[in-house]
VOGU-3710 file (C-alpha; in Angstrom, 3 decimals, decimal comma):
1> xxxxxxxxxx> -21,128/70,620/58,352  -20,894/70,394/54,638  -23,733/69,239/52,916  -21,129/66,259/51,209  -20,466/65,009/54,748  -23,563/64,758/55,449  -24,451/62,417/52,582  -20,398/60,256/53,713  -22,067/59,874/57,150  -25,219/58,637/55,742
11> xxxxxxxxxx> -23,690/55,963/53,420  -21,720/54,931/56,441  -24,862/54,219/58,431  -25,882/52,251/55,346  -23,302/50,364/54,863  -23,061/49,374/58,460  -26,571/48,710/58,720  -26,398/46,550/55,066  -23,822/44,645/56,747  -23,804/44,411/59,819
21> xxxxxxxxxx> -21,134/46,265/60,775  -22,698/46,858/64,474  -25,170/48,263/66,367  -26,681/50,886/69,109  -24,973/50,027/72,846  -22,498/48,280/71,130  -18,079/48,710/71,100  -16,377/49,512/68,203  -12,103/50,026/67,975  -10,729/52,499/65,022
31> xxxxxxxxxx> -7,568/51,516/63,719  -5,885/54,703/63,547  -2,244/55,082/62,048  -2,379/59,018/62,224  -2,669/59,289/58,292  -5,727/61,544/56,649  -7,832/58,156/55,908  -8,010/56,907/59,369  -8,010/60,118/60,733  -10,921/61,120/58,818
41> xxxxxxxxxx> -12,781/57,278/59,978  -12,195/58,324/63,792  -14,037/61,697/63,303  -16,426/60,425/61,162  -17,809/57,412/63,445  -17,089/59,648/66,634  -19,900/61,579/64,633  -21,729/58,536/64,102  -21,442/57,254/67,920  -23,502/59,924/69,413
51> xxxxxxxxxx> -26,474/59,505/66,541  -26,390/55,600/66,625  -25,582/55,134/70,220  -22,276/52,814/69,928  -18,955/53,279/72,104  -15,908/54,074/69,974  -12,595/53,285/71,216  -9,331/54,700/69,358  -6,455/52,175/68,877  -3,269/53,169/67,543
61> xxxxxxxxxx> 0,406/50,531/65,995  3,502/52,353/66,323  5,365/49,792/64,389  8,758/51,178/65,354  10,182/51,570/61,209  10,277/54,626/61,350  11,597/55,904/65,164  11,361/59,996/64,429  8,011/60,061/62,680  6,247/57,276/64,421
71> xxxxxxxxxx> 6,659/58,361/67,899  5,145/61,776/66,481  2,331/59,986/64,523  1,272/57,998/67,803  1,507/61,478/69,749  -1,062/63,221/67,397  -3,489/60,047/67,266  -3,641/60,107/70,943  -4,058/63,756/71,385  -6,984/63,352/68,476
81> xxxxxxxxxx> -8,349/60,822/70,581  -8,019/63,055/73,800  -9,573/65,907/72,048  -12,681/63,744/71,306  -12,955/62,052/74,963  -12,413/58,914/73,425  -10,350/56,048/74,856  -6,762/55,400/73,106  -4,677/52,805/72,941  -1,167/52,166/71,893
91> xxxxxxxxxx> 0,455/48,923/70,425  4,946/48,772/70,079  5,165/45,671/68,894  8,493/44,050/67,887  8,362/43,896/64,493  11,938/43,266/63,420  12,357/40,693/65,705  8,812/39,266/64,874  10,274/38,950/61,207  13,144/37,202/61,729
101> xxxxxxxxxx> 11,414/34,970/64,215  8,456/33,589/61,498  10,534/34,593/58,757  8,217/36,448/57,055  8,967/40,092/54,949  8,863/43,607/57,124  5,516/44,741/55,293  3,847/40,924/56,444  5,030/41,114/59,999  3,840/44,207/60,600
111> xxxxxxxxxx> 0,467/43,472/59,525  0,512/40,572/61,484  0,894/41,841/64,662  -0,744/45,136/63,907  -4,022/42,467/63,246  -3,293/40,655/66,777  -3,034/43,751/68,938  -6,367/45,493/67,131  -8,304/41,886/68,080  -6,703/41,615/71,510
121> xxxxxxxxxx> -8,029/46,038/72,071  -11,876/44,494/70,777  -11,339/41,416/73,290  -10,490/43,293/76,110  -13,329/46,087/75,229  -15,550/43,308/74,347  -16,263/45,314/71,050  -17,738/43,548/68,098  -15,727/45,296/65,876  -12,482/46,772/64,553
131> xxxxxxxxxx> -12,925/49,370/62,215  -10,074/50,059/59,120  -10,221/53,207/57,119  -9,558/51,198/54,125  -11,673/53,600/50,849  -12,395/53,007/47,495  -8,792/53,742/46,168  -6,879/51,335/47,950  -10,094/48,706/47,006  -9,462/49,731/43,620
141> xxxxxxxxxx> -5,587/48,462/44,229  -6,255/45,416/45,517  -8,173/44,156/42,572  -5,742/45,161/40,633  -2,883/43,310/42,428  -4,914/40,324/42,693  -5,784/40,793/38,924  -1,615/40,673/38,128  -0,915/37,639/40,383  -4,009/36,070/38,167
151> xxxxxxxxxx> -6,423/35,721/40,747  -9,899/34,154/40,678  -13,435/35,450/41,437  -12,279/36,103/45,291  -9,059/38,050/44,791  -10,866/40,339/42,412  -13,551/40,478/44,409  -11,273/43,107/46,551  -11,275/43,571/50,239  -14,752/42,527/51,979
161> xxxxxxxxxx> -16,889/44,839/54,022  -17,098/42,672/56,960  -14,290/39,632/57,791  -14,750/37,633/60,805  -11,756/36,607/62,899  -11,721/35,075/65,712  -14,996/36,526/67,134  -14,489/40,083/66,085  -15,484/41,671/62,997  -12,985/43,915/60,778
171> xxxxxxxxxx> -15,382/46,124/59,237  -14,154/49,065/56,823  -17,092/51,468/56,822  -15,355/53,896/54,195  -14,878/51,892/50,505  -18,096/54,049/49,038  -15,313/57,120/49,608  -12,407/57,867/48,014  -9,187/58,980/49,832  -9,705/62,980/47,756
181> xxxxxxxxxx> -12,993/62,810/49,415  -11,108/61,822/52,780  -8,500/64,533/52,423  -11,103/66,786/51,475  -13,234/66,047/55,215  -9,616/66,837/57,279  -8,338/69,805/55,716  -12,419/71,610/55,939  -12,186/70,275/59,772  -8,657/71,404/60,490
191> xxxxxxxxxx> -7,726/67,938/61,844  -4,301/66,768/61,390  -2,544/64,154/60,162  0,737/62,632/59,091  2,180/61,542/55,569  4,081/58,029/56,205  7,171/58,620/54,293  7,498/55,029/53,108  4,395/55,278/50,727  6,568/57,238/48,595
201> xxxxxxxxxx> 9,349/54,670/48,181  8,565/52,479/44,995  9,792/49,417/46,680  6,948/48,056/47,497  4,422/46,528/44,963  1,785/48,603/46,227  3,560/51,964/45,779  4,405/51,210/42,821  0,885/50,134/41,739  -0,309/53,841/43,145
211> xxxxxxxxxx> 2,334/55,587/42,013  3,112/54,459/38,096  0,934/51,751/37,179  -2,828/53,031/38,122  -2,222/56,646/36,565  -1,007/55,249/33,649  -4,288/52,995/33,338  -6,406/56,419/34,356  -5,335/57,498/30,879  -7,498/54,658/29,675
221> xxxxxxxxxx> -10,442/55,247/31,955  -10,649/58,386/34,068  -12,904/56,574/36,222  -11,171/53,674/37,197  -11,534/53,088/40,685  -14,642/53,534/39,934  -15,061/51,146/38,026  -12,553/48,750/39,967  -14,699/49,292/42,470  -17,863/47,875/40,631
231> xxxxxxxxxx> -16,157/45,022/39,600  -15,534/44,079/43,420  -19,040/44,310/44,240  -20,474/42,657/41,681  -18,043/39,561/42,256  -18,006/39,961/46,055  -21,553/38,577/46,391  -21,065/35,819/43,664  -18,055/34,451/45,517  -19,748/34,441/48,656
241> xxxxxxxxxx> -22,650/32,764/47,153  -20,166/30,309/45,733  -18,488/29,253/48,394  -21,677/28,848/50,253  -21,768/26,212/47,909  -18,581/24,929/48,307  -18,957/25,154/52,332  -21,956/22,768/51,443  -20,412/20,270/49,185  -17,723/19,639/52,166
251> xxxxxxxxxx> -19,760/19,070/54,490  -21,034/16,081/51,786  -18,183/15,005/51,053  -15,479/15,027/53,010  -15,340/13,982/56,971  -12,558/15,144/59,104  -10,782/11,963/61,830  -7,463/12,707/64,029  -6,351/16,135/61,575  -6,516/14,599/58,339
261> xxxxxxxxxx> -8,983/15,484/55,298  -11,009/12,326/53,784  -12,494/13,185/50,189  -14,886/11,074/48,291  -13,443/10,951/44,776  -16,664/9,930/43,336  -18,962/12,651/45,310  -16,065/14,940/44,203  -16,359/13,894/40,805  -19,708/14,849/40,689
271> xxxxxxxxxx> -19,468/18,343/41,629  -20,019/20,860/39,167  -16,600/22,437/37,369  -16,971/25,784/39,152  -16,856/23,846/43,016  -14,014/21,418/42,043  -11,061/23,955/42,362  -12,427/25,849/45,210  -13,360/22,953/47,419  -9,830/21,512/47,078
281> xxxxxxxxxx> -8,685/25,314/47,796  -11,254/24,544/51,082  -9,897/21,499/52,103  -6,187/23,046/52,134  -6,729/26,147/53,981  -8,960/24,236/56,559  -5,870/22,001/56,586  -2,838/24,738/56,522  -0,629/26,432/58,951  -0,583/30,297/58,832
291> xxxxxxxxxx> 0,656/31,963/56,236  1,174/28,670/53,995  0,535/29,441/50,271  -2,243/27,599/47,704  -1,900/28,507/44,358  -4,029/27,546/40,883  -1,385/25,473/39,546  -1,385/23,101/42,943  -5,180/23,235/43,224  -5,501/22,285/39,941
301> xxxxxxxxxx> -2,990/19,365/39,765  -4,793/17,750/42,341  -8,336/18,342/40,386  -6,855/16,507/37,555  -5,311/13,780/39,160  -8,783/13,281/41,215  -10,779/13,256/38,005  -8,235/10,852/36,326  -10,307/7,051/35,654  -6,335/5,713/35,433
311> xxxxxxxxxx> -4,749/6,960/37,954  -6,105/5,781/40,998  -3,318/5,192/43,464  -0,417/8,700/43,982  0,463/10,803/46,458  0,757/14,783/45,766  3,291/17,258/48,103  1,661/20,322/47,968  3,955/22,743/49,875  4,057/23,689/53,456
321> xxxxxxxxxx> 4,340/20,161/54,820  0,990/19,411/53,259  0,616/16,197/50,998  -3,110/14,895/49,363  -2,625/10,488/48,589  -5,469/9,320/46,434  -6,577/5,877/47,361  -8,733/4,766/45,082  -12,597/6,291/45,531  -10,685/8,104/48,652
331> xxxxxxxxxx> -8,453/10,762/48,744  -6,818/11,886/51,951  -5,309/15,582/52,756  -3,125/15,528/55,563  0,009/17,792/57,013  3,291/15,334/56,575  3,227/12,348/54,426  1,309/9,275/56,108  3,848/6,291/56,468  2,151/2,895/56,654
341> xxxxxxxxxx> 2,155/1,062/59,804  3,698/-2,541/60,510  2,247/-4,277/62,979  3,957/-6,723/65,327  4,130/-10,192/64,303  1,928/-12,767/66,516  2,862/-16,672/66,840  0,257/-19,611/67,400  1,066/-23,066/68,751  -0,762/-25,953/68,208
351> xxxxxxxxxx> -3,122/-25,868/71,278  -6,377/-27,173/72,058  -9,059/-24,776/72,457  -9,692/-21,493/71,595  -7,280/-18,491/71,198  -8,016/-14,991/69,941  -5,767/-12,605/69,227  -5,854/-9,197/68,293  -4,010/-7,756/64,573  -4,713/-4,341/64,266
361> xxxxxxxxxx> -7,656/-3,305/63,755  -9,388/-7,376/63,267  -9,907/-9,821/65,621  -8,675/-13,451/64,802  -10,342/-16,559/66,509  -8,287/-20,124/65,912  -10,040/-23,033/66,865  -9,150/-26,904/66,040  -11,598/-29,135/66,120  -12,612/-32,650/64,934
371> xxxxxxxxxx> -15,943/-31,431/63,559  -15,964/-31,124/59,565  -17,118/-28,133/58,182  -20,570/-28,516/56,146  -20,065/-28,552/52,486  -22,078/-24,986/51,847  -19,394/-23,516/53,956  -16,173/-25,181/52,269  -17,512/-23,700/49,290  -17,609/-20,426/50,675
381> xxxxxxxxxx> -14,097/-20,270/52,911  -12,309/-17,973/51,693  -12,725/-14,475/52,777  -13,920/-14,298/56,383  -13,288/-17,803/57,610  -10,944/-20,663/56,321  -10,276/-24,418/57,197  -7,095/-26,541/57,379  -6,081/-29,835/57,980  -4,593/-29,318/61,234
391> xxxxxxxxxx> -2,468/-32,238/61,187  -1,254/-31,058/57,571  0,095/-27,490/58,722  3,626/-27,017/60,227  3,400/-25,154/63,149  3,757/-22,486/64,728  1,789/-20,306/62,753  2,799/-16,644/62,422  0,388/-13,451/62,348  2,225/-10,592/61,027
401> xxxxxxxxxx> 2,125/-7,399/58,269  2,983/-8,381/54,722  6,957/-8,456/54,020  8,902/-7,594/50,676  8,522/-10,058/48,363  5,720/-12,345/49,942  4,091/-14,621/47,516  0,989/-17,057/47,547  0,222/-20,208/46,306  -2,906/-20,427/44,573
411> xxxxxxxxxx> -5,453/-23,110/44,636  -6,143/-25,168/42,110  -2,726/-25,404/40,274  -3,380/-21,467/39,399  0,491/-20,970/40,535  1,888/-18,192/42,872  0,915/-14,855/43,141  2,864/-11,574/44,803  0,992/-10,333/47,908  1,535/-6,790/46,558
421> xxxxxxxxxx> -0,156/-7,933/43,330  -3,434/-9,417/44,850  -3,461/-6,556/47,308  -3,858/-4,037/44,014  -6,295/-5,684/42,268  -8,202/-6,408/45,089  -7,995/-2,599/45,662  -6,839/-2,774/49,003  -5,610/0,850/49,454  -1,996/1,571/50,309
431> xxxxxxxxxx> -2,159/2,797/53,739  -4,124/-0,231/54,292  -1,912/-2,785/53,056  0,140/-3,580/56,022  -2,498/-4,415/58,015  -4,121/-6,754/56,575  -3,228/-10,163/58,711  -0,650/-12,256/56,650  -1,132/-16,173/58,272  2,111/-17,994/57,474
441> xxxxxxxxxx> 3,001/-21,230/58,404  6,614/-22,572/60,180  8,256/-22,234/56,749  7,372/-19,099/56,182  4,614/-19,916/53,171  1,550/-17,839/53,201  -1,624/-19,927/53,978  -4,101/-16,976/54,146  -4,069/-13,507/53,281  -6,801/-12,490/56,132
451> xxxxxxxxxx> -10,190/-11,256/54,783  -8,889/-12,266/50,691  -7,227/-15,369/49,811  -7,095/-19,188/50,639  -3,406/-20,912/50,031  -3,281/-24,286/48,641  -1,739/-25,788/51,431  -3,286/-28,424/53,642  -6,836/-28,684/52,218  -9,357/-31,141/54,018
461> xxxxxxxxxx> -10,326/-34,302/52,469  -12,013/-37,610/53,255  -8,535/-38,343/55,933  -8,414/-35,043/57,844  -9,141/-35,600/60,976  -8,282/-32,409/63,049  -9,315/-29,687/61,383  -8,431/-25,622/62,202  -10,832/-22,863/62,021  -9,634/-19,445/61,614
471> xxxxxxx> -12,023/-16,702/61,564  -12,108/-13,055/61,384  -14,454/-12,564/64,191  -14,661/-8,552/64,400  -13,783/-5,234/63,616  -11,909/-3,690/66,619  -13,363/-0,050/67,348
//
């Protein structure tokens, strides 16, 4: 064995020991498509499984794109695998139909499923990781791409060492080699391996990237990937270490109830600049479907808008079916746009005794009575408890949600009021609105506005003599 190979599978057992990657009496699945990279990774860690002491299992996607060559390519793989007594398996899956079934592009579906079969091999293996032959090159790519679609701190940070999904670790042992170095290791061995006829079509962004736009930089620096590659390590722990961070300022404050996001706009307010965007970015992938989209200019509409002193009350689409409605100090992420509820209208009659009902979320207790209320508590009936001259109301009462165009009368001579308009400046948030309990009398007038306002109809005096007690007795769990 060259004395170069030597020193690849030596950084190999560093980087998997530095990461994690796995470990002696453990199972680990190649991805192998039959080209010289992952060719090159099944040799190499079959190399590596006798001196560490880990199972290797050989796992193969013949996407069906390309009938003629694929069918070859999965033939070679699986006589590779044969060759080195290791197990193989073999993936068809449907990719065309796949596409037109989740509507996503050819190059997306097939990595799709090629993901779900190489996770369903380590499953039924029970291996704790899938290896990718991924190197230094196609790393050097990546950043690149991310760099053009004007990515942050984790799309240049490149493609991670280690990604956990699901249970099972994708792992890509070779990024500290390049794919010369690769081609280098099968042609000295005299192992075989295909060229996939698509990477020469310039159709794809990728290609492209390889084929015109990265030599053309090379003129600039003859060691870019190099140096691509040094950017992506030097960010790769920062991000991590930053959304670590992020992870943690969740966790304070936000809370999760029946699938939808709550934010504390004043916790989030406090967060340093660097967390703001990326917690929001959080919050919406913790939130979003597969394959839904985030990008800055979203993120960072909602940012302003939840920074904004004077705009305290707005709803946000964001894409994808997802939609963020500040309410106040709350802001609430949630797939689909909420639509406030309207709760069924409840009648009272003029009965002796005591009746409860329940409105929502509150319970109401109405009681008459010939006792007067003490003075301490007239002056404090407003908000949780109100009295009436019985005798003065015109029954039946009426419990119900507020209705389109409901005013109050104030007391005191202060005139009428909207219901809409006492419910803002009390701050009453708009998903609550409808359920606060809106008392009305026969007519239709508003006596109470549960929890908020007194009416100035039928106050007590020195002639009441039946007087009704309405209370908010409890919060319903």
């Amino acid at each position: 064995m060259l004395k170069d190979e030597h020193t690849w599978l030596r950084e190999i057992e560093e980087e998997a020991e530095e990461y994690g990657m796995w470990a002696a009496g453990e199972t680990v699945v190649a991805a192998v498509s039959g080209g010289p990279d992952s060719m090159a990774l099944l040799y190499l860690l079959h190399s590596l499984s006798g001196r560490q002491g880990f199972r290797l299992i050989c796992a193969h996607v013949n996407h069906g794109l390309r009938p003629d060559e694929s069918r070859g390519e999965a033939e070679e793989v699986r006589a590779a695998a044969a060759r080195l007594g290791v197990p193989f398996e073999l993936g068809e899956p449907d990719v065309r139909g796949y596409k037109r079934q989740a509507k996503l592009g050819t190059q997306a579906a097939a990595r799709e499923l090629r993901y779900r079969f190489l996770r369903e091999v380590a499953q039924r293996y029970q291996a704790v990781a899938v290896a990718l032959a991924h190197h230094a090159d196609d790393q050097a790519e990546t950043v690149v791409l991310h760099m053009l679609r004007g990515s942050g701190a984790s799309g240049l940070s490149g493609m991670r060492r280690v990604r956990l999904w699901e249970g099972v670790r994708f792992v890509r042992p070779l990024l500290r080699l390049n794919k010369e170095n690769l081609i280098s290791f099968c042609e000295s061995h005299r192992i075989a391996y295909a060229i996939d006829s698509s990477n020469a079509h310039t159709d794809y962004a990728r290609n492209r990237l390889r084929l015109e736009t990265l030599p053309h930089l090379e003129s600039y620096n003859g060691r870019l990937s190099q140096a691509l590659n040094r950017l992506a390590d030097t960010l790769g722990p920062e991000d991590d270490y930053l959304q670590e961070l992020t992870v943690q300022a969740y966790e304070r404050s936000c809370k999760k109830v029946s699938g939808v996001i709550e934010l504390d706009v004043i916790g989030f307010s406090a967060q340093p600049f660097a967390l703001q965007r990326r917690l929001i970015k959080l919050i919406l992938n913790y939130l979003s479907e597969p394959g839904a989209e985030t990008d800055f200019a979203k993120v960072d509409r909602v940012r302003r808008h939840l920074l904004s002193p004077s705009d305290s009350t707005w709803t946000l689409d964001l894409g994808y079916g997802r939609t963020c409605t500040r309410e106040y100090a709350r802001a609430f992420f949630r797939l689909g746009r909420s639509r406030p509820g309207v709760l069924e209208a409840k009648e009272i009659r003029r009965e002796s005794g005591i009746r409860t009902l329940d409105f929502g979320s509150l319970e109401l207790t109405f009681r008459e009575s010939e006792e007067m209320p003490a003075a301490s508590a007239l002056l404090r009936s407003n908000r949780e408890e109100v009295f009436f001259d019985a005798d003065r109301l015109q029954y039946p009462l009426t419990v119900r949600s507020r209705l389109p165009g409901d005013r109050i009368e104030l007391p005191r001579g202060a005139g009428t009021k909207k219901v809409k308009d006492l419910l803002i400046d009390e701050k009453v948030a708009p998903s609550e609105r409808n359920l606060i309990p809106v008392v009305c009398d026969a007519q239709g007038r508003v006596i109470w506005l549960a929890g908020l306002k007194r009416s100035n109809q039928a106050w007590i005096d020195g002639q009441s003599e039946k007087i009704l007690y309405i209370r908010i007795d409890r919060a319903l769990c």
